[in-house]
N, C-alpha and C positions, 0 to 999 in steps of 0.2 A: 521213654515210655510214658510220663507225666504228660509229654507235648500231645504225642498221636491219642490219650486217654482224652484231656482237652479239647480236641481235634472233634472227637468222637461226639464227645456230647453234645457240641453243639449245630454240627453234623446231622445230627439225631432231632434236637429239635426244629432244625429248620426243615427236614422232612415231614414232621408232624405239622409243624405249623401250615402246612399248604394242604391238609386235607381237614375238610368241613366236618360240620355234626350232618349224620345222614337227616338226623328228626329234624321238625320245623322249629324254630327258635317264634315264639311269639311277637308280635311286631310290639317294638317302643319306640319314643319319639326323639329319642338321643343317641343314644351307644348302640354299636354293631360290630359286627365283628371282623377282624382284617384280613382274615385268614380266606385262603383262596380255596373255591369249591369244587377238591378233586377227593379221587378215590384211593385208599393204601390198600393193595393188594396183595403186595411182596412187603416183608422187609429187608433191610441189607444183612451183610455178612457179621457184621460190627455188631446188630442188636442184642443176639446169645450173650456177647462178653459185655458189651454196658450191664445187661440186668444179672449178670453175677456178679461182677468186681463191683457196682456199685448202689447194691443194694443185701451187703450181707449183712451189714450193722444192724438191725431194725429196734428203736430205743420204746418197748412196751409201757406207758405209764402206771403207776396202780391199776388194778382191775375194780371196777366198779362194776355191779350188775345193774343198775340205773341206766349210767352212758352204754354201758355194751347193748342194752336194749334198742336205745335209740339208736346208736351206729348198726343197730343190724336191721333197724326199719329202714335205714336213708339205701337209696337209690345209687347208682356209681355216680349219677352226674350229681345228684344232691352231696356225698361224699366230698369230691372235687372242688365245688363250690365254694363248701365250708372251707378251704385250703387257699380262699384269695381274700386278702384285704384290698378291695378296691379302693384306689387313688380317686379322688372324689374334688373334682374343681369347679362344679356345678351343681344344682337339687337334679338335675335333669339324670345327670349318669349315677348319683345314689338312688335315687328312685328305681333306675331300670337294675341295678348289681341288688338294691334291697330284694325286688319282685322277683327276683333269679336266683336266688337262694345262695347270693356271697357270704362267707363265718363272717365277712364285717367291713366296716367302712372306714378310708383312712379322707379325714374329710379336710379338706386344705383353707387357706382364707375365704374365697369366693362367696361360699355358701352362707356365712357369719353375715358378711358385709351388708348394713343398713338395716339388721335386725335387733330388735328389742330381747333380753334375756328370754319375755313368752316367745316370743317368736320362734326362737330356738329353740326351745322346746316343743313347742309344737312342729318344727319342721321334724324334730330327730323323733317324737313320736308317730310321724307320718313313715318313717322312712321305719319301724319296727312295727307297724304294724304292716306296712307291705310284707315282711318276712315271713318266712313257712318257719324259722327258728331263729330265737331271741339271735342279735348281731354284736360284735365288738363294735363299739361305737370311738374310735381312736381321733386323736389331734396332734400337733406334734406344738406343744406348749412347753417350751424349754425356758421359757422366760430370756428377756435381750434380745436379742437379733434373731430368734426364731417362736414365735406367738403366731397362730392361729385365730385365737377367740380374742384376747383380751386385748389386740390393736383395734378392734371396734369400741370405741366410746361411752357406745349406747350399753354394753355387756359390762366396761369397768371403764371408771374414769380414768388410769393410765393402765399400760400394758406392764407386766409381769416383769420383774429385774431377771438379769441373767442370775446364776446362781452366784459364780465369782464375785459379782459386786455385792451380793447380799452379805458374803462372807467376808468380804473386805472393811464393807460399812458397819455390819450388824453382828458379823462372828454367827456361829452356830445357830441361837436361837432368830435371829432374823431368819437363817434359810428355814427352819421348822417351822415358826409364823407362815411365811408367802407359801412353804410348801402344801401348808396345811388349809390355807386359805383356796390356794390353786385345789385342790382336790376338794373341796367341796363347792366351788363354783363347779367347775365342773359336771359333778354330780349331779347338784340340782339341773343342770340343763339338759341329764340324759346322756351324756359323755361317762362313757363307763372304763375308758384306756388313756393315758398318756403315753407316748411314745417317748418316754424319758427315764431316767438322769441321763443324761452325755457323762459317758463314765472311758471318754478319751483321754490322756495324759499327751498334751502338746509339748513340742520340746524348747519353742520360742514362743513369747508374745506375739510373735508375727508370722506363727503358722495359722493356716487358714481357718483351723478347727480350734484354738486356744480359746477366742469369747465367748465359747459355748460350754467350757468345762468349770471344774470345780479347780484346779491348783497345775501347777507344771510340776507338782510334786506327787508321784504314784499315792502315796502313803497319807496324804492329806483330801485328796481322789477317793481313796478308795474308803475312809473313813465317812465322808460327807455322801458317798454314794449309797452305803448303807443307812446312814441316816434316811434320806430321801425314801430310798425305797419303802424302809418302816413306815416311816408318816404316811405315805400315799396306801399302803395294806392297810393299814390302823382305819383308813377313812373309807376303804373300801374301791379305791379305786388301781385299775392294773397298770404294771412301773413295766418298762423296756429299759434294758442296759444297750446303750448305745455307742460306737459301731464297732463291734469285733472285729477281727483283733486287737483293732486299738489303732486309728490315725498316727499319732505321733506327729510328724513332721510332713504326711505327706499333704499333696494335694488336695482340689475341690473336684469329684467323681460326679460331682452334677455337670461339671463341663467336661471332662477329659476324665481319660483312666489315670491311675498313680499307681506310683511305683514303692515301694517300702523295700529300701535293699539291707535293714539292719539285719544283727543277728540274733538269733531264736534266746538269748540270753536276756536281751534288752526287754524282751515280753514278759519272761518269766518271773525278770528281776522289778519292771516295771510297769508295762501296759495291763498285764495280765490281772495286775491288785484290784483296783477297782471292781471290774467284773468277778472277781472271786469274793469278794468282799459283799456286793449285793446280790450274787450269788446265794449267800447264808443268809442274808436279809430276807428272802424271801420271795429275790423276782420273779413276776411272772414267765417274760419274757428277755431272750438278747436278742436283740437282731445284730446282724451281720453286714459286714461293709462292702464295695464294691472294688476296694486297693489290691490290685497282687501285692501279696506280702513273698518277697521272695524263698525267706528262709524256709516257709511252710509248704508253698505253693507258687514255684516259679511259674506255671504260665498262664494259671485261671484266677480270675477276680477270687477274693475270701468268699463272695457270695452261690459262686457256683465252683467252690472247690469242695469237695468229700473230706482230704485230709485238714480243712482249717472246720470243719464242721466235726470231725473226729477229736480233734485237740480239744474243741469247746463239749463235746460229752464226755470223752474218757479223759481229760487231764484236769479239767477243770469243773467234772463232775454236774454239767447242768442238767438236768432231766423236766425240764418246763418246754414252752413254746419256742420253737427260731421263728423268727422273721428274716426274710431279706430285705436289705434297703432295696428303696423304690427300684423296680426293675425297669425304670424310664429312664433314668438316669444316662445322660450318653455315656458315659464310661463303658454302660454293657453293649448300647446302641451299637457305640464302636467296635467292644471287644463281637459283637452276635452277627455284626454286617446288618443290623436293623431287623434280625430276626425274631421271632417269639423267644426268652428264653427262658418261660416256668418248666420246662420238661428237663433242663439241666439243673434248676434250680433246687426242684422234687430233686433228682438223685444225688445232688449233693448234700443234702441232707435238712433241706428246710421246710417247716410243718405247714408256714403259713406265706404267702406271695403278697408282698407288696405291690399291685400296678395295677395302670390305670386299665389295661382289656382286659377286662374281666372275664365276657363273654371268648376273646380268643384265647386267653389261657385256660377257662375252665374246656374249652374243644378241647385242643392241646390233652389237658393233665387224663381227657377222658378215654382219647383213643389213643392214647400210651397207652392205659391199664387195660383195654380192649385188647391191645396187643402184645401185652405180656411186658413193656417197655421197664413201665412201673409196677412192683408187684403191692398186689392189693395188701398182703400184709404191712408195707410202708405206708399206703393209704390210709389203711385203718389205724395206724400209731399214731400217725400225725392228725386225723380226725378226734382218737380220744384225749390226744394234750389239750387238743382245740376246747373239747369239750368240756374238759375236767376244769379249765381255764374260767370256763362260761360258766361252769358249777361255782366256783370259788368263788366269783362277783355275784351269786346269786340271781343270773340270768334263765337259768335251767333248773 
């Protein structure tokens, strides 16, 4: 049943993914959209049962009459919009995702490179005021073997330690210095998100994800991951727990999918701390990994599974933001056949889309809710986390 459910959804988005926006998409000088220009007239037999089985959960944030305001002026495709963090390897495609009304931009090395800290600022002020609504402005600045801003020179004379070393050399307060440091560099340059702690628990030095975490010890993980998260609220800036359910020991999903055949005890005992830990801390955000974890979900990546998206609301209690990791990733490339997959991504239960088509996933996410695929009520819960999210940074 788990297989033909999997089956289904992606099924589903590859039907969506091949018909266009009827309206005229405005011309820009970069990003377009991949998606092929037909029409959905029918849909199949399978759509009835995706939008009941997997859209019953729907997680309502606080109710605010502010955001309810504004969610009830936005538009379906303004809606949608807000639901992509565009992957951003250029000024060229955050400009055309800012003017397009993306919730925000995940901005990679490229755009950094050869700029002065003004510089940077004024590109990330060019790119909010393109916007019809203030943007997350994300990096993925994990200090060590993954920096965005601070392997430019001109931004900081060396790049950011991993967390691990900071803990090794400096014990706690060194990681609360650089952490505290990293957030208001940050800040000042109009970076209002980090896509951080890595709050993975590797099981060897020589897993692929271990230089990126705090300890091979859940308990040490999960202690220093709160920490993290506090400093980065205290400064103002938005924390990501990173990648649910927890790596472990597998593989790199930027090249290949992986596999996680442990048992559901090893998470609860282990993986699980960390994220429950900055969970109370305060995060804003987890995003979500691209591994089938088997015990959870034998045959769909964590990122478009419902039931590892259920475990992170109902067991471990988060009611903030999901992200899924970059939907570029060939892990899914592989798992989707090269498909769109934000339309499996929405009904597994994540508020915000990582990737780099902006404009083919915001089609995609639009003519599902057209067609009943995705119900607006999902729509609008993951629009007011978005937004309550933007409230909290004082962007709205």
């Amino acid at each position: 049943m788990r297989k033909t459910h999997a089956f289904a959804l992606i099924a589903m988005a590859i039907l969506l993914c091949g018909c266009g926006r009827q309206e005229s998409v405005p011309e820009q000088p970069v990003q377009t959209s991949a998606t092929a220009g037909t029409t959905l007239t029918t849909l199949p037999e399978t759509t009835t049962e995706l939008t009941t089985t997997t859209t019953t959960n729907v997680y309502t944030p606080p109710s605010s009459p502010s955001l309810t305001s504004r969610l009830n002026a936005m538009s379906l495709r303004e809606k949608v919009s807000q639901m992509i963090l565009a992957c951003c390897s250029d000024e060229g495609s955050a400009d055309f995702a800012a003017a397009n009304g993306a919730g925000g931009l995940c901005l990679f090395a490229p755009p950094f490179e050869g700029k002065t800290q003004w510089g940077v600022q004024q590109m990330i002020h060019r790119f909010q005021s393109e916007a019809t609504y203030p943007m997350l402005v994300a990096v993925d600045e994990e200090g060590g073997t993954v920096n965005r801003v601070s392997i430019n020179p001109q931004i900081r004379p060396v790049p950011f330690s991993s967390p691990r070393y900071l803990l090794e050399t400096g014990g706690t307060e060194a990681l609360i210095d650089e952490t505290r440091e990293k957030t208001h560099l940050l800040a000042m340059l109009g970076i209002n998100c980090n896509l951080a702690p890595v709050c993975d628990v590797p099981m060897n030095d020589t897993d692929y994800i271990a230089a990126r975490c705090f300890s091979l010890d859940p308990n040490e993980a999960a202690e220093n991951a709160a920490i993290v998260v506090s400093t980065m609220k205290r400064n103002g800036i938005g924390s990501t727990l990173k990648h649910f359910p927890g790596y472990g020991g597998s593989g790199d999903t930027h090249k290949n999918m992986a596999y996680d055949a442990r048992d559901y005890s090893a998470f609860t005992e282990g993986d699980f701390l960390p994220f429950a830990a900055g969970i109370r801390a305060g995060a804003d955000s987890v995003m979500v990994s691209h591994n089938i974890v088997q015990c959870m979900d034998p045959d769909s990546p964590a990122s478009l599974s419902p039931e590892v998206h259920r475990i992170l609301r109902e067991e471990l209690g988060f009611t903030g933001v999901i992200i899924s990791d970059d939907l570029g990733m060939n892990a899914i490339t592989q798992f989707t056949g090269g498909q769109n997959p934000a339309i499996a991504a929405v009904l597994a239960g994540n508020d915000l889309l990582c990737y780099a088509d902006f404009n083919g996933a915001a089609d995609a996410l639009e003519r599902a809710a057209q067609n009943g695929i995705i119900s607006m009520d999902k729509i609008d819960a993951s629009v007011l986390r978005i937004l309550a999210w933007k409230q909290s940074l004082g962007l709205i």
